[in-house]
Structures are given as C-alpha cells and as structure tokens.
N, C-alpha and C positions, 0 to 999 in steps of 0.2 A: 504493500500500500504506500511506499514511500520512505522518508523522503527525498525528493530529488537532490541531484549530486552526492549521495552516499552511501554511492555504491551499488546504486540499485540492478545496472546494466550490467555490471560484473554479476552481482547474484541471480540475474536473470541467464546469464551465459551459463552458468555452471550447476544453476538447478535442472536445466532443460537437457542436464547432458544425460540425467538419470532417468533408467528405463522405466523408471514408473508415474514421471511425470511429464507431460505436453500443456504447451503452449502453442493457442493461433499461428499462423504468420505475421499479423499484427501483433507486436511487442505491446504496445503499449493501446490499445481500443479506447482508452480514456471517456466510456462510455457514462460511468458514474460521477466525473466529477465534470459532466459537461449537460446534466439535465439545466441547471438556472445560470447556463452562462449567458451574457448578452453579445450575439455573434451580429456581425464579427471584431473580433474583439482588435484593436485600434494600435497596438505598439508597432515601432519598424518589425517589419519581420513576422509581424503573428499570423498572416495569411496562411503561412507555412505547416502554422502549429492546427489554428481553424480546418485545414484542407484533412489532415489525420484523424477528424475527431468523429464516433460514431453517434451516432445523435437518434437513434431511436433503440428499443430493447430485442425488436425481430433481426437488424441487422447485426447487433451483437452475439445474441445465439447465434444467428447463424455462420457467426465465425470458430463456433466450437460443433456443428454438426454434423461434421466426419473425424470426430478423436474421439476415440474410447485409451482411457485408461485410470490408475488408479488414482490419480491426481489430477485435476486439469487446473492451470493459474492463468491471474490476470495479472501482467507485471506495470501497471501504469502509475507513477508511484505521484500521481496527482492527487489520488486519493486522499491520503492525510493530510492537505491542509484542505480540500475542499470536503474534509469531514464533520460539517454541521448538516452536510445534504448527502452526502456518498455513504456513511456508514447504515444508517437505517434504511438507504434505498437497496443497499447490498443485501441487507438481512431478507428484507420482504420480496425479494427478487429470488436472491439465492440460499437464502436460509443462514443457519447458525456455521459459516466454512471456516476453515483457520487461517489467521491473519498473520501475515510477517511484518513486520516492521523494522528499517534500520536507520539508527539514527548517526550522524555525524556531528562532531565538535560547532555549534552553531555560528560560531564566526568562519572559522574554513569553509564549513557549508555555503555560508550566505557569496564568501570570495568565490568558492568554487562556481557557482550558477553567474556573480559577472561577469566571471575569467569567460566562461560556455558563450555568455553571448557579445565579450569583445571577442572573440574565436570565429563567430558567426559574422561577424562585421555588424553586430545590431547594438551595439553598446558604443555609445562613441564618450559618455563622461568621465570623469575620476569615479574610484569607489567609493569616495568620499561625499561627493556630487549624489552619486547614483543613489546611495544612501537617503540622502536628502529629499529629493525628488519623489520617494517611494508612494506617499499619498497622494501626491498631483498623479502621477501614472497610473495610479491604483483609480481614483475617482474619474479618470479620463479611460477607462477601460481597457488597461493592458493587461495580458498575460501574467498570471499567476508568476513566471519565473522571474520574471521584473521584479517580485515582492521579498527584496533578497533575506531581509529582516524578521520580516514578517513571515515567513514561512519556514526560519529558525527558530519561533518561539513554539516550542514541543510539546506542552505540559497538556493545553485545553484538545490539543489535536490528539495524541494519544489515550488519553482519558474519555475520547468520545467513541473510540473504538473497542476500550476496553468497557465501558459503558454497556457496550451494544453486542458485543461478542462474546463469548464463553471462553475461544483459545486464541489468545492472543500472545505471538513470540516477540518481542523486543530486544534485538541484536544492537551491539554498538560496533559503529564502522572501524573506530581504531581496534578495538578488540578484533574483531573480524580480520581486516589487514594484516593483525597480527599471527594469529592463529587462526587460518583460512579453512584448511582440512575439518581440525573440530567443531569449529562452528560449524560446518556444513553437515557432519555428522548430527552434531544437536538437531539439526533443522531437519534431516531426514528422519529420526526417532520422533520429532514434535509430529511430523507429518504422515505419522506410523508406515513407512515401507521402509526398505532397504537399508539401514544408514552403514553399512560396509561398503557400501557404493564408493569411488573415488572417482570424485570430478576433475578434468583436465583446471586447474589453478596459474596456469604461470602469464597467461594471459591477462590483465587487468585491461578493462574497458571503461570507454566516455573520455577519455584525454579536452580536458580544457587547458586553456594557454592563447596568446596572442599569438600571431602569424609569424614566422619568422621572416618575414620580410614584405612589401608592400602587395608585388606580386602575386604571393603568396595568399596577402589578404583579399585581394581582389578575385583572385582566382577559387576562395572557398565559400566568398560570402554570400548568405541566403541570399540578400538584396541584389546582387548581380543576375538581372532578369537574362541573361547570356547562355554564365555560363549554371545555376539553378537545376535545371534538367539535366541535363549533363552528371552534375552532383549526385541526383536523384539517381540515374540511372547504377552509376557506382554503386551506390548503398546497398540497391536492389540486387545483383548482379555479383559481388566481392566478399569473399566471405571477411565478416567482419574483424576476427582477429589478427587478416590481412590488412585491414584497413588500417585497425589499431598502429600497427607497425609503422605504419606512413605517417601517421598522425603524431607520434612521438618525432618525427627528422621535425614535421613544419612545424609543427607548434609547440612555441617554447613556452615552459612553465617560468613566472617573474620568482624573485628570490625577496620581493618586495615584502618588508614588515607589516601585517594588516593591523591597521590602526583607527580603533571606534570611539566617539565622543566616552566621556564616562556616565552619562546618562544612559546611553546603551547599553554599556558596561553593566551597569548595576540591573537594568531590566532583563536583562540576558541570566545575569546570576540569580535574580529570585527568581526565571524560569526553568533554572537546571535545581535548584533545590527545591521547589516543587516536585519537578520530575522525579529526581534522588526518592522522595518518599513516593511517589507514587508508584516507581517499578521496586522500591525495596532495595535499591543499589548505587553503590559508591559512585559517583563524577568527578572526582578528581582532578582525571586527567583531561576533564576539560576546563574545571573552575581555573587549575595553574597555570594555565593559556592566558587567563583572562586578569592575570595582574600585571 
C-alpha cells in the first residue's frame, strides 16, 4: 500500500519472483486511490500519471481475470496517503486481505520523490522552495507526489489501515535494505506460503537522481513531447532490471545535506513518536537523522 519512494518497486520486483504470488501487468492500477481524484489533475507532468490511472472497478478486475494463484497483489503504493478513501473502499471491494506496508526515514523519503521528479525534468525549484510551495500545489490540484511532506507524515495514514484491517505488516525501508533476504522471508510467513522461497535481491529498483548532464535531461524528461513515446516504448519492451542499470550511469545521486526548517523538524518528530507507539517499535534510526 505504500509508501512511495520506499522501496516499494524493489519489493514489488522481488515478491513477484515467488511462485505463489502474481501480479497484473499493471504494476501499479492505482484504482483505489483514484475514486475522489479531481482529473485531471494540473502539475507539469501529471498527464502522465492521469493517463495510468484505472478509474472504474470492472476495468480493475479485469486486470486480474486470467491469474489464479495463491496470492494475487496490488502494488500501487498510493494507497496510504490517499487512505481516508482507499482503505474502507479496499475492505468493501475486496474484503479483510493482508496489507504490507513500508515505510522510509520521512525526510529521505520526502528528498527521495523531489530527487524522482527533478529526474523527470518536472521539478525545476530548490527542495527548499519545493517544500514551501507544497499547499499552493496541493490547493491548485497536483499530484499526490508533489506532497513531499505531506505524504511523510505516517502516523494518521497507517492507523487508518490498521483501523480497517485485521493483518497488517509494517516493514521499515532501512531495516529492509539492510536485511533484505529476512525480511522477505517474514513477509512470505505473514502471507502464509513458501517463505524458503529466495528472491533474486541484488537488483534495487526506482533510481532517483538529476540527469547527469543537460542532454541527458532533455533526453528523459516526461515533458519532452518528442522524445515521451519513445521513453514509453522502452519501459514497455526492456526488462527492467536492465533499465535499472542505465539508470545508475545517467542519473546521479547529489551528496547534498537535506536540510528542513525546525518547524518541520519538530512536526516530523511528534509524527515518528506517535508512530513508535502505534506499531510498538523503536525509530531511532530515524529521530538521529533528524538533529
């Protein structure tokens, strides 16, 4: 269910490797957190996101009506922040299913989705700027991943799934990183098949970063109505742990210190201690990020 930039497309890769679980061709159907969107939605570049989005619940089954197996998932990890509308439409749709969850360090997180869309050529401010803006973009109807802050703040979003659901897994992306293998084994046990299963891991997927060079930028970005199709066609057609591979030459990761008001600071921290009680566990290792 989310959320975005942590990790998700990696654990989508490596759940899908297991034979007892299937996944659509559409990664992400984002069916659920697009019943009260207001389309189409207005930032650079959302045409992109709008054109992906299934917007009634026949076309959605019907992208699961030829897989039988023991498992079927949706990996669209939109869901948890658009969960004041996606958890209870999931329940009354699909009944009581079990929910993964992974969460990431909320400031790397929030860097990680500007880094994705200066990557995309759809980001042109400072983080700092970008930051700032979040409510003008938000009230002017962009894109969820514009909400870089905002869709850091964990606590009301996972408590409305744990609200609503019976089994709900909550992973943390640095844990995870670190110990890939077992965590995946947990998550095969949580989803009672196989967990001796071993997923190919040495892959990590979604590489954000700026362009390594002008060219570069020009050459990947959504807004380039040229070369766009082109792009598309790639994606569709390459397998993607090939693509990965290209993605780490162009796009470089900045070595920049992220740096947030301490007003955010401090809202950030009463929403990781919230969380803390609410899953029962230690955040540490993200509170000592955040002095």
């Amino acid at each position: 269910a989310g959320a975005t930039r942590s990790g998700t497309t990696s654990l989508y890769y490596y759940l899908k490797q297991h034979p007892e679980i299937s996944f659509p061709d559409l990664k992400e159907p984002r069916y659920f957190s697009s019943i009260n969107l207001k389309l189409p939605q207005k930032g650079p570049g959302d045409e992109t996101v709008d054109e992906k989005l299934i917007l009634n619940f026949k076309d959605y089954s019907d992208l699961y009506k030829d897989i039988e197996n023991r498992r079927v998932g949706d990996a669209s990890s939109e869901y948890l922040y658009h969960h004041d509308i996606s958890a209870t439409e999931m329940l009354n749709k699909l009944g009581d299913i079990p929910i993964l969850i992974i969460l990431r360090n909320p400031i790397e997180r929030a860097y990680s989705a500007y880094s994705n869309l200066v990557r995309d050529g759809k980001e042109s401010l400072s983080f700092e700027d970008a930051i700032n803006n979040e409510k003008l973009r938000k009230s002017e109807n962009w894109d969820m991943m514009w909400a870089y802050t905002e869709v850091s703040m964990y606590y009301e979003q996972v408590k409305a799934f744990k609200n609503v659901f019976t089994n709900v897994k909550v992973l943390i992306f640095e844990e995870f990183v670190e110990n890939t293998k077992d965590n995946l084994k947990e998550i095969f046990k949580f989803l009672e098949i196989d967990e001796n299963f071993i997923s190919e891991t040495n892959t990590v997927y979604s590489h954000s970063g700026a362009p390594s060079n002008k060219f570069i930028g020009w050459l990947t970005s959504r807004q380039n109505k040229l070369i766009y199709p082109f792009r598309k066609f790639l994606l569709e057609n390459i397998q993607r742990k090939h693509l990965e591979k290209i993605s780490k030459v162009i796009f470089k990761k900045s070595e920049t210190t992220i740096k947030v008001s301490p007003e955010l600071t401090k809202k950030i921290e009463t929403d990781i201690l919230m969380l803390e009680q609410l899953l029962n566990k230690n955040l540490d290792c993200w509170k000592q990020k955040l002095k």
